[in-house]
Every structure is written in C-alpha cells, then in structure tokens.
Kinemage of the C-alpha trace (Angstrom):
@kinemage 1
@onewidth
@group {chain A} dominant
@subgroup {mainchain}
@vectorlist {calphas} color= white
{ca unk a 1} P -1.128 2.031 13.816
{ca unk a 2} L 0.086 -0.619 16.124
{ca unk a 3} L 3.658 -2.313 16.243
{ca unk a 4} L 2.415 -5.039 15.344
{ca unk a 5} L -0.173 -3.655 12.184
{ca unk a 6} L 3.278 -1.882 10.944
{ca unk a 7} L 5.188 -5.489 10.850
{ca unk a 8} L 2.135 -6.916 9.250
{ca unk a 9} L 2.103 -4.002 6.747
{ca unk a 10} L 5.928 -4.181 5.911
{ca unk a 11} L 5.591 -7.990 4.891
{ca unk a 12} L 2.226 -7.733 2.692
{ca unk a 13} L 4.291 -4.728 0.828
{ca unk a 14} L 7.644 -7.396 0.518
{ca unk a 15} L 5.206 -9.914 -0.849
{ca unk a 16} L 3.494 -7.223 -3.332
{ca unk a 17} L 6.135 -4.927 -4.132
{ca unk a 18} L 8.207 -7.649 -5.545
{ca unk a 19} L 5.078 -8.145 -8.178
{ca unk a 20} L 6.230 -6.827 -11.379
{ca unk a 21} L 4.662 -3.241 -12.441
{ca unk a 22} L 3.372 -2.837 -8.659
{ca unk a 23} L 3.171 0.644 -7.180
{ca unk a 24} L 1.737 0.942 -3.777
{ca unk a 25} L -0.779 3.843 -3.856
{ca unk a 26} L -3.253 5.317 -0.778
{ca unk a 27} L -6.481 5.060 -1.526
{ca unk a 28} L -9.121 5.912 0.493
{ca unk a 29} L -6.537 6.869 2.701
{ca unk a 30} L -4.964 3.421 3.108
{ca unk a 31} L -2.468 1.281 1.471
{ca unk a 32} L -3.226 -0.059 -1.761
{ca unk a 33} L -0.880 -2.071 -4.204
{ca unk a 34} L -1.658 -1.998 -7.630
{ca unk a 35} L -0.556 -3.249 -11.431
{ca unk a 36} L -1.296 -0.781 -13.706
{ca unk a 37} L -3.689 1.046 -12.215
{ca unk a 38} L -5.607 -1.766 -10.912
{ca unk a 39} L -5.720 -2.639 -7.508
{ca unk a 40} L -4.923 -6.542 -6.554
{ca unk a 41} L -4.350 -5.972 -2.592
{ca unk a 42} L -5.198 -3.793 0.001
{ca unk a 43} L -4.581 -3.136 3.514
{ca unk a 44} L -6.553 -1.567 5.634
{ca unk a 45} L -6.550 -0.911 9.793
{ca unk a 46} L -10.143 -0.059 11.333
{ca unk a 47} L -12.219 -0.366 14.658
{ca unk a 48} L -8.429 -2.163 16.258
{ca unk a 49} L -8.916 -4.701 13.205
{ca unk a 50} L -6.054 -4.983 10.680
{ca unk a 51} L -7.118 -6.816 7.391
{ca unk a 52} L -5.687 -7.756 3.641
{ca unk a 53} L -7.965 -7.312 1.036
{ca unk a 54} L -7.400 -9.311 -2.041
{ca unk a 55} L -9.902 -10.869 -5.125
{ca unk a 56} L -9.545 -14.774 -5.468
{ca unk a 57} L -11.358 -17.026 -8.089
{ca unk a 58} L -15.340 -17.116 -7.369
{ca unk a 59} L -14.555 -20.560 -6.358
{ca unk a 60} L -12.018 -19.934 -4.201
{ca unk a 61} L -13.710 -17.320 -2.701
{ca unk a 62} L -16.867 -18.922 -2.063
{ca unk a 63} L -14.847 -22.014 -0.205
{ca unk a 64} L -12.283 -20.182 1.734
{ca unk a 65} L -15.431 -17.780 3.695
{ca unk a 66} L -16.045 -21.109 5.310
{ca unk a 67} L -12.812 -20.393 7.699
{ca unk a 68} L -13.076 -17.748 10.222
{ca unk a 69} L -10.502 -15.579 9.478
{ca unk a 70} L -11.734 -14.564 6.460
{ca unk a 71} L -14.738 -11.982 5.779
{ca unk a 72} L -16.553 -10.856 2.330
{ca unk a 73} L -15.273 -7.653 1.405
{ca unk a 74} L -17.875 -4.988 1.473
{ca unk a 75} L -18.886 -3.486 -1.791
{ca unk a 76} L -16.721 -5.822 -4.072
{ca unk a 77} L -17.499 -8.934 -2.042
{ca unk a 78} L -19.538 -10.675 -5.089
{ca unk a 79} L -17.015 -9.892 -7.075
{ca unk a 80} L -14.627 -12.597 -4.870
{ca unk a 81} L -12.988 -10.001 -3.146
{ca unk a 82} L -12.403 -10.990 0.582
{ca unk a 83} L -10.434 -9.684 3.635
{ca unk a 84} L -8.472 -11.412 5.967
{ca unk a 85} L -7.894 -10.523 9.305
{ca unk a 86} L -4.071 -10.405 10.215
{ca unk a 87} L -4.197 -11.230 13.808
{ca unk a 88} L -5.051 -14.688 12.079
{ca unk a 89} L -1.685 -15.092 10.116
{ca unk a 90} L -0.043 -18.152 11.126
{ca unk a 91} L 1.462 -18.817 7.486
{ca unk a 92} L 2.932 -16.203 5.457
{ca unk a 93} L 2.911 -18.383 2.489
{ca unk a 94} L -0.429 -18.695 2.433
{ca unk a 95} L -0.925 -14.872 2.766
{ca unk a 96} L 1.476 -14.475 -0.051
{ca unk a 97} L -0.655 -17.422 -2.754
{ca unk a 98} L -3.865 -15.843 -1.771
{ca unk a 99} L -1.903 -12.141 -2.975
{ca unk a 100} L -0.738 -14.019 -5.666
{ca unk a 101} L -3.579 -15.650 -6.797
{ca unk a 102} L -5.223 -11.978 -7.011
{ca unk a 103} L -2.446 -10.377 -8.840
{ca unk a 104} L -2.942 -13.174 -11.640
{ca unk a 105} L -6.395 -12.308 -11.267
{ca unk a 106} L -5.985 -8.521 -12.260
{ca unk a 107} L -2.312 -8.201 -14.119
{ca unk a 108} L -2.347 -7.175 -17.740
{ca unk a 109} L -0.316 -10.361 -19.714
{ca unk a 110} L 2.500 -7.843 -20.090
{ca unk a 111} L 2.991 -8.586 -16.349
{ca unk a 112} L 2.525 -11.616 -15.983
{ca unk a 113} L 5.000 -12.567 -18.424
{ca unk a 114} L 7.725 -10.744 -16.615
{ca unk a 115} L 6.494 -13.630 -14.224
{ca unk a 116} L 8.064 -16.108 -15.891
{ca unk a 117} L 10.823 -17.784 -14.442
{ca unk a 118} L 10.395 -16.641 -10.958
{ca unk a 119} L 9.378 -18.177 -8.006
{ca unk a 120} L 7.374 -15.026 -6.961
{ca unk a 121} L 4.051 -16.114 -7.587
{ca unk a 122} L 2.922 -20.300 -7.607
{ca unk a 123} L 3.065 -21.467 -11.080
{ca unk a 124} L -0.186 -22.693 -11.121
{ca unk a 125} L -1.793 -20.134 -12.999
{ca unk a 126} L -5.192 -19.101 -14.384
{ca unk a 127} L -6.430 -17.171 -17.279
{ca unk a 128} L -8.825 -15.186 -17.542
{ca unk a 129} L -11.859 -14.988 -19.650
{ca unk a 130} L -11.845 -12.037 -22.054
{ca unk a 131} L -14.937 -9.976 -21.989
C-alpha cells in the first residue's frame, strides 16, 4: 500500500471507528468496518486505485453516480452501494456524511441511539422501512 492509501486508510477508520458498536474486520482480505456484523464501509486498494465503499439511500445513490469520482459498486451496486475513489477527496466531511449516511443505513436502533447527542454522524437522519 502506498503512503498516501495508508493516510487515506487511517482517516476513513477515525471517521468509522468512532461509530458506536464498530469493529473493523478483513474481509476478503481488505478492511471492512462493521456494526454488528454488518458491514457499512469498506476500503479497498486494487489495480493502483484506492476506493471507499459505502451504501447510500437509492436516491442518493442514483444522483451522486452523476459525479466522476464515484463508481457503482460491483455486486451490491443496485443495492445503492457505491465506491469512491480517494485520489478524489478534496473534503473529508463529505467522505465522513456519505459513511455516515451508510451507517444509519445498516445500524441496529440499539446503535443508533447511542448516537444521540453526538455530533458524530449529521442529525438528519432516516429510518428505515421494516421488512
């Protein structure tokens, strides 16, 4: 891994490992950060490209393919999974909403209630259909 891929990586696990009930976990042999078994971010390094993998609302996901830095996720892509490449990051507070948005996404209530009261994730939250 590059310098620069190992700062990259040490921020995106300050912005997830500060999630409540996060572990970071390898899976498929790269960095994974998860809420109770689920996985809301990933990070992987392949073919010199660094990316973050996160879900976002179908919405959101649809919308933000439109920019260039930003790729549908193979596999989980219709799902609103996308990655986004890190030699793009200008704005680390847009990396960490986009990680937040997917942690909101995939955390059990019990988690997100430890939310409360911080200014970890943006307040403006969603919930999320029971199936």
């Amino acid at each position: 891994m590059k310098s620069n891929t190992q700062t990259v990586l040490r921020r995106v696990r300050e912005i997830c490992l500060v999630l409540p009930d996060t572990i970071e976990t390898l899976t498929w042999g790269k960095p994974h950060f998860r809420v109770h078994e689920k996985i809301f971010a990933g990070f992987n390094d392949q073919n010199d490209v660094a990316t973050i993998g996160f879900k976002l609302e179908m919405e959101h996901s649809k919308a933000i393919l439109e920019d260039p830095r930003f790729s549908r996720a193979p596999y989980v892509g219709h799902k609103g999974w996308v990655n986004m490449d890190v030699s793009a990051i200008t704005d680390w507070n847009e990396v960490r909403d986009l990680i937040g948005e997917s942690y909101r996404l995939i955390a059990p209530k019990k988690s997100l209630a430890k939310l409360a009261g911080k200014a970890v994730v943006p307040a403006k939250t969603k919930t999320r259909a029971k199936r």
